[in-house]
LODOKOL-770694 format. One record per residue (C-alpha): x, y negated, z negated. Coordinates in nm, 2 decimals. Example, Ala and Ser with C-alpha at 12.3 -4.5 7.8 and 13.67 -1.06 7.14 Angstrom:
> east_north_up
> 1.23_0.45_-0.78 $
> 1.37_0.11_-0.71 $
This chain:
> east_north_up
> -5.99_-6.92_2.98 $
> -5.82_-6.90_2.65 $
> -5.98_-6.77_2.33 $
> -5.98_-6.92_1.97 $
> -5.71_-6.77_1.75 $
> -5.80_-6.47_1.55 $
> -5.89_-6.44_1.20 $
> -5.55_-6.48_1.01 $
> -5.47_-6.14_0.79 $
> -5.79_-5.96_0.92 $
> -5.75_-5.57_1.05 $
> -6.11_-5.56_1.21 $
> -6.06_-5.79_1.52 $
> -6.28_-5.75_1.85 $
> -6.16_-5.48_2.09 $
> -5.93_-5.31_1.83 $
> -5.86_-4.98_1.87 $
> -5.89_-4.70_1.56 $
> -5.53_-4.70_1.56 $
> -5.46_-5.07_1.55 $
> -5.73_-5.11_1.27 $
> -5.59_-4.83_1.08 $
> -5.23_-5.01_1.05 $
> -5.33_-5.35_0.97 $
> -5.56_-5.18_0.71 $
> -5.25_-5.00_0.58 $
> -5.04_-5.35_0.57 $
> -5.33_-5.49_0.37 $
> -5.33_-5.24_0.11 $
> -4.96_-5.21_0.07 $
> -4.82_-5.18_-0.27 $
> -4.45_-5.07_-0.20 $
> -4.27_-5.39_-0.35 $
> -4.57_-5.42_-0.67 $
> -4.46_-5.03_-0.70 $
> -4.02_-5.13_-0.68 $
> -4.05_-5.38_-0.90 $
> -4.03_-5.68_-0.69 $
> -4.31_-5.82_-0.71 $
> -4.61_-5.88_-0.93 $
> -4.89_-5.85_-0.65 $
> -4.90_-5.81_-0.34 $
> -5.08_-6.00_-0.06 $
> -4.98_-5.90_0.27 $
> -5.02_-6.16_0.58 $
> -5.00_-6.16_0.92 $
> -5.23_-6.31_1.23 $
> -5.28_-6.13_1.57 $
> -5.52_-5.92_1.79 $
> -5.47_-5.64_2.02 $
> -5.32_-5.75_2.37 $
> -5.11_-6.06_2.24 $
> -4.77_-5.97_2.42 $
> -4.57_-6.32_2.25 $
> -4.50_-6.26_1.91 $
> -4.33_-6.50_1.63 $
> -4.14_-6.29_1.37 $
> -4.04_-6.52_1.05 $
> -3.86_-6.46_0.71 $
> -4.18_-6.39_0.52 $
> -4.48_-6.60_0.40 $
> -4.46_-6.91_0.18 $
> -4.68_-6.99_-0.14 $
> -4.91_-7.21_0.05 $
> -4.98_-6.90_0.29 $
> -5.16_-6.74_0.01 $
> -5.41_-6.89_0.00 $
> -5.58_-6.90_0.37 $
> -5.36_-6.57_0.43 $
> -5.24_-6.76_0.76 $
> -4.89_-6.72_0.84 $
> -4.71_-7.08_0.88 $
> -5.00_-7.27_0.73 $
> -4.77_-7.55_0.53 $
> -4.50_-7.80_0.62 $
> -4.31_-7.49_0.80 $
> -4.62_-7.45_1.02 $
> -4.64_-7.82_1.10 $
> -4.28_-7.82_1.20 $
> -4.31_-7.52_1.42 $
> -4.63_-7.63_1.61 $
> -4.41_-7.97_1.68 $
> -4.16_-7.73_1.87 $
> -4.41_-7.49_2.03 $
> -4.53_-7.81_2.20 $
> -4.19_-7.90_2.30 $
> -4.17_-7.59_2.46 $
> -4.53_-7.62_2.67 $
> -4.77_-7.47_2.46 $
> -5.09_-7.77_2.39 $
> -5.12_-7.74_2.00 $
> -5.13_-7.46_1.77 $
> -5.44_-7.34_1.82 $
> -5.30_-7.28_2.17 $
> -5.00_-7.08_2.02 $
> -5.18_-6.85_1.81 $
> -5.42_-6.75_2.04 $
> -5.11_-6.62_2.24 $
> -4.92_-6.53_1.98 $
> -4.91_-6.25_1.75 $
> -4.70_-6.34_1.40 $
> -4.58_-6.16_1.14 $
> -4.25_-6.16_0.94 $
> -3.99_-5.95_0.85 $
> -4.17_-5.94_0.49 $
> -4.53_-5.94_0.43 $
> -4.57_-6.10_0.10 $
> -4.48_-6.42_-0.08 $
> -4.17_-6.33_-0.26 $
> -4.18_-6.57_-0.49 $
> -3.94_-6.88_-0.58 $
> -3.59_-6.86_-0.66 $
> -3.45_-6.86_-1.01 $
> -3.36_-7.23_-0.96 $
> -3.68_-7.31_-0.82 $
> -3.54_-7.51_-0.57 $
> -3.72_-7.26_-0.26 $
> -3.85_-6.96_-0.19 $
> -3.65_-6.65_-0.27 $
> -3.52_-6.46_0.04 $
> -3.64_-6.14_0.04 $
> -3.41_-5.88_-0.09 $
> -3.26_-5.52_0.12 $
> -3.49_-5.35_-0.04 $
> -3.82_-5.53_-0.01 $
> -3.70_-5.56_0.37 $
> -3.69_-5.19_0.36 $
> -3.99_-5.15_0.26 $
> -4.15_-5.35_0.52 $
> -3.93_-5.23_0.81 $
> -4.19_-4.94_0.92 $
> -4.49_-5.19_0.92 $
> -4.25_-5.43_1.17 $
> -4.19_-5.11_1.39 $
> -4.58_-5.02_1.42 $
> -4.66_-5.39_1.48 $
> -4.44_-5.38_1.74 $
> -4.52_-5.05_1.90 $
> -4.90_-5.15_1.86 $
> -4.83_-5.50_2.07 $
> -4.54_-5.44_2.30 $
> -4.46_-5.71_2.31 $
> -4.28_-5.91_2.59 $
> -4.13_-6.16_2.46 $
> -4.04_-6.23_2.01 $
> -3.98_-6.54_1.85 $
> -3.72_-6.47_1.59 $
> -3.75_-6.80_1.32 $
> -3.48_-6.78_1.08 $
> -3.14_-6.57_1.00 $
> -3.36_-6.27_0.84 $
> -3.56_-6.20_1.19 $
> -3.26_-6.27_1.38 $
> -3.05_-6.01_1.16 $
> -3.34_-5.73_1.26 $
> -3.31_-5.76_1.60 $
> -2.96_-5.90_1.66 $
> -2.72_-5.83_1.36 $
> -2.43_-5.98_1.31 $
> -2.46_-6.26_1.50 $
> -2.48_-6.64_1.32 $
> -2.73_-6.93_1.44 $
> -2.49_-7.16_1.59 $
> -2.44_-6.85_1.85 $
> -2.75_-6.76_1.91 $
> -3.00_-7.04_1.89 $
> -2.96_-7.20_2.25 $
> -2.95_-6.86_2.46 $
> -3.21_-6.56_2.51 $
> -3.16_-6.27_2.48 $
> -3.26_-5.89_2.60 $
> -3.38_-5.58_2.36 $
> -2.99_-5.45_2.41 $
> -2.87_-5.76_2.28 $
> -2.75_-5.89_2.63 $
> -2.79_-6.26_2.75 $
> -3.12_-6.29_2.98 $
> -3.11_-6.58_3.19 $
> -3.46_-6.56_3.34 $
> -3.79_-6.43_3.23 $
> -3.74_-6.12_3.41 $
> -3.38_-6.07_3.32 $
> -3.30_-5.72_3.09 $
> -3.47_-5.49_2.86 $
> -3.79_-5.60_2.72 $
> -3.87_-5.76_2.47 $
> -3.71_-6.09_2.54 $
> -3.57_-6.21_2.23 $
> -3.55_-6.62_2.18 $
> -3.38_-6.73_1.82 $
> -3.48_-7.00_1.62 $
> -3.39_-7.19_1.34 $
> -3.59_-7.13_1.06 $
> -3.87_-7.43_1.09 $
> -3.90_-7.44_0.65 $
> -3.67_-7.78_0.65 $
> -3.49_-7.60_0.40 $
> -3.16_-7.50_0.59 $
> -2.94_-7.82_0.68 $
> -2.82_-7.66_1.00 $
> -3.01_-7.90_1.23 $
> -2.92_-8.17_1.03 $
> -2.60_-8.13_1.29 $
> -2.65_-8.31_1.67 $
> -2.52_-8.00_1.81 $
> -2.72_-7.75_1.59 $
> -3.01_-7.94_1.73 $
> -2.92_-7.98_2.09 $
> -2.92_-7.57_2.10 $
> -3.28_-7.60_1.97 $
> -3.38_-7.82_2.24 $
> -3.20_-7.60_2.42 $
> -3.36_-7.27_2.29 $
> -3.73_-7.46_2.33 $
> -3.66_-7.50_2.69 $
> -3.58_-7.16_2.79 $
> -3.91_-7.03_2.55 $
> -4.11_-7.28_2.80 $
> -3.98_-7.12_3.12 $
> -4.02_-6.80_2.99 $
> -4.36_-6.79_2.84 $
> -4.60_-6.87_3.08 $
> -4.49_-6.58_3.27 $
> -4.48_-6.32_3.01 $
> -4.80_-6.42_2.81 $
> -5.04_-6.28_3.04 $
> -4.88_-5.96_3.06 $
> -5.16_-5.77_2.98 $
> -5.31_-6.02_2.71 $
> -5.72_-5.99_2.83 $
> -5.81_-6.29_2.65 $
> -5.59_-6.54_2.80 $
């Protein structure tokens, strides 16, 4: 049986532990970037329970996000549900209740000066939010992580562009996994960024890895999902 999703940017989900409450409380109420200067409010966002052992780590939420407080709510989320079903899972519903996702930041930076997109989040707001990442991830454990976009990619595997990444999977030490049970956990599967706003799969070959990446996420996640998720 497999449960509804949780309540998007909630810290008080069913069968959370003190400790796991405690942190997503924390993320909540984060000031650090209203305090730096970077931003004019804050309004963390995240979806997940306890036990979820896929997670999706993005860039950081969009200006539609704020208002449900549900990571990949807009065109971004529409786009990424159309590859999650590429890659086996039934609809999005089916994903998030699996799936625990956050971002590299927590908050809506805001648009760029141009206006022509959101702003990428600078070093220092990713500072900022790097110790909330590390508790999410020591709170889930997770088995496998979805990295959407250049600025999740960068935290786990630095130094490496999309068009040598996206395609292949990857282990926690940064080695090529083949199989679901290949290397250090977490398994680690790249993704372009699913805004629309990057042309890099505008490029046959650019979206051949995709389709590429979306097939190995399909073999691998039915076997790591239930690895110690109690509500699947």
């Amino acid at each position: 049986m497999i449960s509804a999703p949780p309540e998007p940017s909630v810290a008080a989900q069913p069968a959370a532990s003190a400790s796991w409450r405690r942190v997503h409380r924390d993320i909540l109420a984060c000031v650090r970037c209203v305090d730096s200067g970077h931003l004019a409010t804050a309004l963390p966002i995240f979806q997940g329970r306890p036990g979820q052992r896929l997670m999706l780590v993005g860039q950081a939420p969009g200006i539609v996000e704020q208002g449900p407080r549900k990571p990949f709510a807009g065109r971004s989320g529409r786009e990424l549900e159309r590859w999650m079903q590429r890659a086996g899972f039934r609809d999005d519903a089916h994903f998030r209740s699996l799936t625990y996702v956050t971002s590299i930041t927590k908050c809506f930076p805001g648009r760029t000066s141009a206006g022509s997109g959101d702003r990428r989040p600078s070093a220092v707001e990713v500072r900022n939010c790097a110790s909330w990442l590390d508790l999410q991830l020591e709170l889930q454990r997770p088995t496998l992580i979805i990295l959407a976009g250049t600025l999740a990619i960068e935290r786990f595997l630095p130094g490496r562009p999309l068009d040598e990444v996206v395609g292949r999977m990857f282990d926690a030490d940064g080695g090529e996994a083949a199989t679901a049970g290949g290397g250090a956990p977490p398994l680690l599967v790249p993704l372009p960024h699913p805004s629309g706003a990057s042309r890099w799969l505008n490029d046959q070959a650019h979206r051949e890895l995709l389709a590429r990446s979306l097939e190995l996420l399909g073999r691998a996640w039915p076997v790591l999902a239930a690895a110690g998720d109690p509500h699947r």
